[in-house]
Each structure stands twice: as C-alpha cells, then as structure tokens.
KEDRENLUM-198856 format. One record per residue (C-alpha): residue number from 1; chain; x, y, z. Coordinates in Angstrom, 1 decimal, decimal comma. Each point is the difference from the previous one (the first is absolute). Layout:
resi = NUM; chain = A; X = X; Y = Y; Z = Z
...
END
This chain:
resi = 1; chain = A; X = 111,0; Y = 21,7; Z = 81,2
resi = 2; chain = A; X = -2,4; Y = -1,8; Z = 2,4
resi = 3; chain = A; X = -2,6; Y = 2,0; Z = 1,2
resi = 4; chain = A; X = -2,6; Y = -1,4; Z = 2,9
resi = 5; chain = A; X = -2,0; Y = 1,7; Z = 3,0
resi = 6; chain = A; X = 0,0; Y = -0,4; Z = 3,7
resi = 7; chain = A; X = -3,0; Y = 0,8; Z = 1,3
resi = 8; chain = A; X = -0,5; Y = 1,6; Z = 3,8
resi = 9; chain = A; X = -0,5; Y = 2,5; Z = 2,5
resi = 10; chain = A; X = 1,7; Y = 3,7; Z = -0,7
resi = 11; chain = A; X = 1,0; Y = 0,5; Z = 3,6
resi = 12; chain = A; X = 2,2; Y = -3,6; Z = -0,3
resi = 13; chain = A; X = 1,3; Y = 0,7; Z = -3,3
resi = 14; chain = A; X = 0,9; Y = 3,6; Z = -0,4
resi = 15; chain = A; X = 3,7; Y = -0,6; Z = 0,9
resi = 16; chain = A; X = -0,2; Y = -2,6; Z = -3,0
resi = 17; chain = A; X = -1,9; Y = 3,3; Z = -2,1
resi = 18; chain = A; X = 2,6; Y = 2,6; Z = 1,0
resi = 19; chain = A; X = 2,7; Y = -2,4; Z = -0,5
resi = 20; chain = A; X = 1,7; Y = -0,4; Z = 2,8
resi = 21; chain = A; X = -1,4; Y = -3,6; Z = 1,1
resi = 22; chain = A; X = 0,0; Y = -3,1; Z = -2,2
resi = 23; chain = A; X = -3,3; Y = -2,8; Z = 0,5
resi = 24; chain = A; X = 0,5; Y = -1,7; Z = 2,8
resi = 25; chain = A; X = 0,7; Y = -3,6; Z = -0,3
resi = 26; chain = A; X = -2,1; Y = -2,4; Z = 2,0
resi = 27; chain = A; X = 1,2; Y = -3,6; Z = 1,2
resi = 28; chain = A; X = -2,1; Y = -2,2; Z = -1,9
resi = 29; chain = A; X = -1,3; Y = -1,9; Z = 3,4
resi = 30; chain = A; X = -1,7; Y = 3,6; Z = 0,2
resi = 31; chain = A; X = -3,3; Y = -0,6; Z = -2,6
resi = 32; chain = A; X = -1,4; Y = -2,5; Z = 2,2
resi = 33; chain = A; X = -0,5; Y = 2,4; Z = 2,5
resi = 34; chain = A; X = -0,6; Y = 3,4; Z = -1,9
resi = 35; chain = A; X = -3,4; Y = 1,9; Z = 1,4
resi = 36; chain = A; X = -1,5; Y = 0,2; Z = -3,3
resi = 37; chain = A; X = -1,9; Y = -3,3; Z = -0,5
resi = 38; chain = A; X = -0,3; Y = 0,3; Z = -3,5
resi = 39; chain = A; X = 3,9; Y = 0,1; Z = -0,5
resi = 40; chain = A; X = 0,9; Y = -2,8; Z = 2,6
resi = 41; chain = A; X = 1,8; Y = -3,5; Z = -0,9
resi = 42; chain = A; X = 2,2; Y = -2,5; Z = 0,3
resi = 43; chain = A; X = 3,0; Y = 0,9; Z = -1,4
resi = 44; chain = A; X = 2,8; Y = -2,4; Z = 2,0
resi = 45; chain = A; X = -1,4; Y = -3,2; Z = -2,0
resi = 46; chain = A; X = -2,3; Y = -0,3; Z = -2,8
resi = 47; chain = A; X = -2,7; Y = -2,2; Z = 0,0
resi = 48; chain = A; X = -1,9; Y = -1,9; Z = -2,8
resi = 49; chain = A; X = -2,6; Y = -3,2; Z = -0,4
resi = 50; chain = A; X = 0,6; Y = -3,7; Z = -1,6
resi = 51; chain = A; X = -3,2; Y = -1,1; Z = -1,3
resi = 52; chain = A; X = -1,3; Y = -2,8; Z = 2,1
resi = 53; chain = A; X = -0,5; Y = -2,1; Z = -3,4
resi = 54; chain = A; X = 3,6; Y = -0,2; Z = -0,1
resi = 55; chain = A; X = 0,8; Y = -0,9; Z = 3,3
resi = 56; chain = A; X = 0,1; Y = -3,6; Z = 0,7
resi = 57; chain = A; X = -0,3; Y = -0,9; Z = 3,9
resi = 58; chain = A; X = 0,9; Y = -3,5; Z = 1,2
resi = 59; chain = A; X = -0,4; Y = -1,4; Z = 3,3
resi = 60; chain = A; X = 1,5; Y = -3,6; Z = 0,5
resi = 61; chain = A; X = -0,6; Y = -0,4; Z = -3,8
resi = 62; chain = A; X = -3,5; Y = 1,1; Z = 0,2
resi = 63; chain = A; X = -0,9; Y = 3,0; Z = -2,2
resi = 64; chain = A; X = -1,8; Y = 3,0; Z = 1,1
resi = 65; chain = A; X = -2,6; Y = 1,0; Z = -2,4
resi = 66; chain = A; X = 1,0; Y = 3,9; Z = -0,7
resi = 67; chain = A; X = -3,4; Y = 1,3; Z = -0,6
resi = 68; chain = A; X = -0,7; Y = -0,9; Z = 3,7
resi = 69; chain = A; X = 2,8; Y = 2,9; Z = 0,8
resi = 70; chain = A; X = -1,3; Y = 3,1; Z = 1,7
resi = 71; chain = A; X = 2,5; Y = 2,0; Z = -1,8
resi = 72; chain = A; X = 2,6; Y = 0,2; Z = -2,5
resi = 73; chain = A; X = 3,4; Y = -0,3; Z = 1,9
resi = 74; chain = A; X = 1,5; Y = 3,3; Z = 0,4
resi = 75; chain = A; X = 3,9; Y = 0,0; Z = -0,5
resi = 76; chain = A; X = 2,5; Y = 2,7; Z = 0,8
resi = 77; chain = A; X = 3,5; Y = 1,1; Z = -1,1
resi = 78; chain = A; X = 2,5; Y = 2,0; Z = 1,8
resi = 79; chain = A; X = 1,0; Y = 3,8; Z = -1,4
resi = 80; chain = A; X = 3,3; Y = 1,6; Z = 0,9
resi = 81; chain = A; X = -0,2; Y = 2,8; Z = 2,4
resi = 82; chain = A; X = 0,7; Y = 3,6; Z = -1,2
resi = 83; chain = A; X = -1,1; Y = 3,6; Z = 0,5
resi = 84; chain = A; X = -2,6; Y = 1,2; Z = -2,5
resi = 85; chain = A; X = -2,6; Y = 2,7; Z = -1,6
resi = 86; chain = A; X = -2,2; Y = -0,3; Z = -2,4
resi = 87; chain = A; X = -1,4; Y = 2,4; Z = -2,8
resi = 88; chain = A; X = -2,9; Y = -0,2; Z = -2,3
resi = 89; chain = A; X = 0,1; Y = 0,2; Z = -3,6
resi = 90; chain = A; X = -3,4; Y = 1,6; Z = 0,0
resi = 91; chain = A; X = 0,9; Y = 4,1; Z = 0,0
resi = 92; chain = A; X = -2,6; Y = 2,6; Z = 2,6
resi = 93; chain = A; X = -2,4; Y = -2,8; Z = -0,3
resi = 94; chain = A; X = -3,6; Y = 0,3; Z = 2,2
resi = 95; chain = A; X = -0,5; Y = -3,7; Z = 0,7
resi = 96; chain = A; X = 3,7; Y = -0,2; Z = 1,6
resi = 97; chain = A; X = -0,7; Y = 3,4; Z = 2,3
resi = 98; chain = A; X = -2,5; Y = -1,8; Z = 1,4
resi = 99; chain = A; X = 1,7; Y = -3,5; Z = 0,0
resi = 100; chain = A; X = 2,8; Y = 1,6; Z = 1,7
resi = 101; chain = A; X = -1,6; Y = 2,7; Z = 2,1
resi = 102; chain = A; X = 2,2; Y = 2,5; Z = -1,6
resi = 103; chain = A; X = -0,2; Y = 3,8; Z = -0,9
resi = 104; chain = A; X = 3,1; Y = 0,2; Z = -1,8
resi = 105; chain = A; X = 1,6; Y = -2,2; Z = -3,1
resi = 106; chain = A; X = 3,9; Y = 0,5; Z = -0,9
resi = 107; chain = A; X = 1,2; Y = -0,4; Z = -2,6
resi = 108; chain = A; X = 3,6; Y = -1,7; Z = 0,2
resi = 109; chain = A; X = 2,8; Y = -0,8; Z = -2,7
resi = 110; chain = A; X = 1,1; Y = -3,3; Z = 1,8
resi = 111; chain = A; X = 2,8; Y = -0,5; Z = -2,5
resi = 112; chain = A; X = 1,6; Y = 3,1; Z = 1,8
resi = 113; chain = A; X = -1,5; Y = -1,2; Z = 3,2
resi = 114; chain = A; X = 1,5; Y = -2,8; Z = -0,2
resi = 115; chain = A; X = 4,2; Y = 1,6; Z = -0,8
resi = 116; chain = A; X = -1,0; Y = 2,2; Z = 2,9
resi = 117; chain = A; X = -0,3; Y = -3,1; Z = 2,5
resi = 118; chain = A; X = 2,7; Y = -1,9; Z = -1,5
resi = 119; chain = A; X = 2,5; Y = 2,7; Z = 0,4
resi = 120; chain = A; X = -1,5; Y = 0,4; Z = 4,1
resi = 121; chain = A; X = -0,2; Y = -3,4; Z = 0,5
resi = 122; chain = A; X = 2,9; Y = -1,8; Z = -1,6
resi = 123; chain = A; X = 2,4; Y = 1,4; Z = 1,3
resi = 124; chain = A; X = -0,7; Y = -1,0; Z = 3,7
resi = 125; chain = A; X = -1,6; Y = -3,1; Z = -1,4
resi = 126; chain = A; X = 2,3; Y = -1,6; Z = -2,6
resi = 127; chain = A; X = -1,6; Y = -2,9; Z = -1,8
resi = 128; chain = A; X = -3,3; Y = 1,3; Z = 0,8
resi = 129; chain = A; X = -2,9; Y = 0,6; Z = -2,9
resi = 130; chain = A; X = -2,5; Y = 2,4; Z = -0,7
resi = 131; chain = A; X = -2,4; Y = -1,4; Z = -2,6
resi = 132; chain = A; X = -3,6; Y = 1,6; Z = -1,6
resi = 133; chain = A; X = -1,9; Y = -2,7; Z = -2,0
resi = 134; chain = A; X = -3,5; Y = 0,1; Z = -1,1
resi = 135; chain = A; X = -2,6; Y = -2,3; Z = 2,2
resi = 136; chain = A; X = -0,9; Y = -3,4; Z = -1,6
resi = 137; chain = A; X = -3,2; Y = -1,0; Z = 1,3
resi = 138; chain = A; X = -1,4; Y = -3,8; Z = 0,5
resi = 139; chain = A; X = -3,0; Y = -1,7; Z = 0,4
resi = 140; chain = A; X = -0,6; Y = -2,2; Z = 2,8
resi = 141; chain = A; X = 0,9; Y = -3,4; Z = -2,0
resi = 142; chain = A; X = 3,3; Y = 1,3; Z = -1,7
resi = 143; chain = A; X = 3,0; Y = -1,7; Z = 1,3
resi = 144; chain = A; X = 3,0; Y = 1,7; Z = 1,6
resi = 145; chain = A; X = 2,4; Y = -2,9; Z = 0,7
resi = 146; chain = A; X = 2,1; Y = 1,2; Z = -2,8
resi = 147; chain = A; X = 0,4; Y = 3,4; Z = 0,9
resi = 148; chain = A; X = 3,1; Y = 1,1; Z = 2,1
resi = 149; chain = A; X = -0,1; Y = 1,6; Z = 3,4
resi = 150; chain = A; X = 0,8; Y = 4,0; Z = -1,4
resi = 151; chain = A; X = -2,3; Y = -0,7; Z = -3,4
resi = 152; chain = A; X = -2,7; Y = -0,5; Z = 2,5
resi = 153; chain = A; X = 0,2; Y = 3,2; Z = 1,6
resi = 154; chain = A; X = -1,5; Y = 1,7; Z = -3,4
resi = 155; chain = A; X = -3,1; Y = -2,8; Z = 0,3
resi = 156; chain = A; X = -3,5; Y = 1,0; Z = 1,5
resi = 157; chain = A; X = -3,0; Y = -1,8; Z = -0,1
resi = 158; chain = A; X = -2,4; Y = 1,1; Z = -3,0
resi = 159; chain = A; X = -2,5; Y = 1,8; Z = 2,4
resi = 160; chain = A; X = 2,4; Y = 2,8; Z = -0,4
resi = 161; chain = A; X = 0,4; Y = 0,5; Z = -3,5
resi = 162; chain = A; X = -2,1; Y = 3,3; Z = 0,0
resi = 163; chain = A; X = 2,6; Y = 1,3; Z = 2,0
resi = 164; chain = A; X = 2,4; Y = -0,1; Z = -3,4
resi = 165; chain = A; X = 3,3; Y = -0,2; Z = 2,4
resi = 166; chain = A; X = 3,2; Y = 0,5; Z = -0,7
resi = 167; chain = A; X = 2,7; Y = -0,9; Z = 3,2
resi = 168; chain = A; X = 2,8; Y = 1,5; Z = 0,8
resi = 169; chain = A; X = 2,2; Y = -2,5; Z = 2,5
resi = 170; chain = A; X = 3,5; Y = 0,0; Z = 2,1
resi = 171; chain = A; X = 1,6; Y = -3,2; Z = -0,1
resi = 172; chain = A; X = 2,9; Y = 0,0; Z = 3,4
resi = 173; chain = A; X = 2,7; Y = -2,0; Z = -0,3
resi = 174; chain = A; X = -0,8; Y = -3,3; Z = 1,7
resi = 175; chain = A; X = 2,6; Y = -0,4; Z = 1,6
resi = 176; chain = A; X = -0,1; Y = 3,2; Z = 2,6
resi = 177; chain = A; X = -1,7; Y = -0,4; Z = 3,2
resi = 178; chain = A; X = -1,9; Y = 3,5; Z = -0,7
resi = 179; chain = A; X = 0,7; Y = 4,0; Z = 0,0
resi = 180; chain = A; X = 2,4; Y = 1,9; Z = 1,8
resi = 181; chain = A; X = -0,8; Y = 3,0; Z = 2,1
resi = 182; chain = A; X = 2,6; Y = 3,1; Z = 0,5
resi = 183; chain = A; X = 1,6; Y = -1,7; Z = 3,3
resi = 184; chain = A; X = 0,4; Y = -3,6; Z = -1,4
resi = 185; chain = A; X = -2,6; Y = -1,8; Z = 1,2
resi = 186; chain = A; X = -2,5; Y = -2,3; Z = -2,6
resi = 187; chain = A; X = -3,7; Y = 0,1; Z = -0,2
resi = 188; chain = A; X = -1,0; Y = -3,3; Z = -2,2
resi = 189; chain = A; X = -1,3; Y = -0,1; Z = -2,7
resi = 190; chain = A; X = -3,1; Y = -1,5; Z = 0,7
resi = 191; chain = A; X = -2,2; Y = 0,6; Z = 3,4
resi = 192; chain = A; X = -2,1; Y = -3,2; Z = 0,6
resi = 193; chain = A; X = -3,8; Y = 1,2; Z = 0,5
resi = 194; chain = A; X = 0,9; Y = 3,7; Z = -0,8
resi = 195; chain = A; X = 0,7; Y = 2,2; Z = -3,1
resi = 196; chain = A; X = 3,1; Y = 1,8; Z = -1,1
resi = 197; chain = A; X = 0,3; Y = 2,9; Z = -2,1
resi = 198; chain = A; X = 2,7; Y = 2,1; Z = -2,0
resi = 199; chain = A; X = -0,1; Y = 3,6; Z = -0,3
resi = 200; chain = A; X = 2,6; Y = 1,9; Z = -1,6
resi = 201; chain = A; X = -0,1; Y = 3,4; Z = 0,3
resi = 202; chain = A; X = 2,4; Y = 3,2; Z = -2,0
resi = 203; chain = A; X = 1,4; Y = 2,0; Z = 2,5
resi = 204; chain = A; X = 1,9; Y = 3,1; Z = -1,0
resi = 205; chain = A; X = -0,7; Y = 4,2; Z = -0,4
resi = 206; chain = A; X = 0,6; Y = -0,1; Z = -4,1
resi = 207; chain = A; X = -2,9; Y = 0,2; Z = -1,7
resi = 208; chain = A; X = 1,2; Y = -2,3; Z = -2,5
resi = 209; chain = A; X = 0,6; Y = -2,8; Z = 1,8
resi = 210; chain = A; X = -2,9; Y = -1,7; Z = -0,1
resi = 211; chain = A; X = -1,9; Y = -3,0; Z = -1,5
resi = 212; chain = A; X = -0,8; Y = 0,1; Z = -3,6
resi = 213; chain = A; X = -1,7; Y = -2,9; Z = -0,5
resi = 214; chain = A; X = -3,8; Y = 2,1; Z = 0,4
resi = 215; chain = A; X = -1,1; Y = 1,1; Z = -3,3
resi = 216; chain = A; X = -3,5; Y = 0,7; Z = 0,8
resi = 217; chain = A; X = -2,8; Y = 0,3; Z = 2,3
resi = 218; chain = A; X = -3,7; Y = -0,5; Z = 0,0
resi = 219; chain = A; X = -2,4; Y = 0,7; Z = 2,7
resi = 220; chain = A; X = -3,2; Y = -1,3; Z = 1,0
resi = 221; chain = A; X = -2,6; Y = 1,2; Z = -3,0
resi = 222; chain = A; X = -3,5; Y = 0,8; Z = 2,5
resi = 223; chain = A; X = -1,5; Y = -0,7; Z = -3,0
resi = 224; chain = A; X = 0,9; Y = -3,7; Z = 0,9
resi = 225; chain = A; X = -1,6; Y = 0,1; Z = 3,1
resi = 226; chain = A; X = -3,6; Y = 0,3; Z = -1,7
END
C-alpha cells in the first residue's frame, strides 16, 4: 500500500474528499506557469551544468582558457509530455501548508488511484500508461544524457527535495493526434503556450459509486499558523 498527500484548498478538493472526483491531472507544460512561485518550473526539459574545467573551446585551433568563462554551460534534455499530479510523502505537514498555500492535506492510496484511472482511461486510450514513481532529485552538475524521455518526467531539480514528491503521470499513446469529445471531433494533446487539464468526475445517484482511493483527511492545524 502506497500512501502519500496532496495538499490544497478544501473548496477545489472536496469532490476528491467525498469521492466522487479523482486529482486532476495537469499537462506538464502547466508548472511553468502555475501562480504559486514557490512551486513553479520547468518541467518540458531538464536542465543541468558542465563544469567549465571540462569544457575545452577551440577557435581555429586556438584554445579558450575556461576559467575566463562567465558561466558553466547549461545543457538541456527533452522530457516526454504527459498529464501529471504530484503528492508529498510528508503527511499534514506545517512547512508544506504554507509552501502550498493549502488548508487541507489528503491523504490518497495511489496504488488504488492508480487501478481507478487505468480502468477510465484505457479503455478509450489503449496503449496508454498511468505511472506513480517517487521524485529523484539532481544537483545542478548531474548529467541527464542517459536518461530516457518518460524516466525524466520523475526528475526535478534538488531545490525541491523538501517537497518529498511522489508523481503520479498519464503516458497517451503517441501515436493519437489527442482526445475525442462526444461528437467526434479532437482536442490535441498538447496546446502550445496554454495548459491542459483532466478531470474525471463519478457521476451516478448510488451512494456507493464513488472513489475509494481517500483514506484520510487532515485540515489546516491553526496551531500552524503561530
């Protein structure tokens, strides 16, 4: 059983609390423009350093001497694009409420999470995947050539690591041109300068029907606040 917390408002996440909405999944061109400041990245590449002393310049066979660079050269790697959310390990924690501007933490099974949006989404979406990995975090001189397009999605830069993430993502199938509405018509996957988000919401009069993947909730302590 993996436990982790998704920390927010109450009045966006009380269909998530009474079961009847699951987290919303976020394009992951969104993070770079997300209002809080503290929360916002880069998340369509990742970026790290070369150190200068192993960079060797020539011009014409003359060599550039290194420690006259202003900078160390910043490189960047692609990531695959997906739909995402991310959790915290760290449960009804008082640095994160404020972090995230938050009054509410839930706490989510996202191994049942996860069987919940595989059995919405893969039907309509066959070859598509819905993965939760934990966050690996890198410094700024760690290199990423290595790494594949989809591993990268679970990479953040080690200025996050108080954050403790775990991230839940949707992999579509590559080769569809994007989601299809109730009269046939596509909406891309991707919307250049603009977010996209999934909701999925339960519908339905039996009590019963409903999410299950909640199993607990923990509001703001005003005790934190002090």
């Amino acid at each position: 059983m993996t436990i982790r917390y998704l920390y927010g408002k109450r009045e966006y996440l009380s269909g998530l609390i009474s079961g009847k909405r699951l987290p919303r999944l976020s394009d992951i061109s969104h993070y770079k423009r997300i209002e809080n400041e503290s929360m916002r990245d880069e998340e369509e590449q990742k970026s790290f350093k070369l150190d200068k002393e192993d960079v060797k310049i020539k011009i014409n066979g003359f060599d550039i001497n290194s420690s006259d660079l202003y900078d160390h050269p910043t490189m960047s790697v692609p990531v695959r694009h997906c739909y995402c959310v991310c959790f915290s390990k760290r449960k009804n924690d008082a640095e994160l409420f404020k972090i995230f501007k938050a009054d509410v933490c839930v706490e989510i099974n996202l191994d049942i999470l996860k069987n919940e949006m595989d059995s919405i989404l893969n039907d309509d979406y066959p070859g598509s995947e819905v993965i939760f990995r934990d966050i690996q975090y890198y410094h700024e001189f760690q290199l990423l050539f290595e790494k594949n397009s989809s591993d990268l999605v679970f990479y953040k830069p080690i200025t996050f690591i108080h954050e403790q993430e775990t991230r839940l993502a949707f992999f579509y199938p590559l080769q569809k041109q994007g989601f299809k509405g109730m009269n046939g018509e596509v909406m891309p996957f991707r919307k250049e300068g603009g977010s996209l988000h999934i909701e999925m919401h339960i519908t339905g009069e039996d009590p019963d029907l409903k999410s299950r993947c909640v199993t607990g909730v923990h509001f703001l302590n005003a005790a934190f606040n002090e």
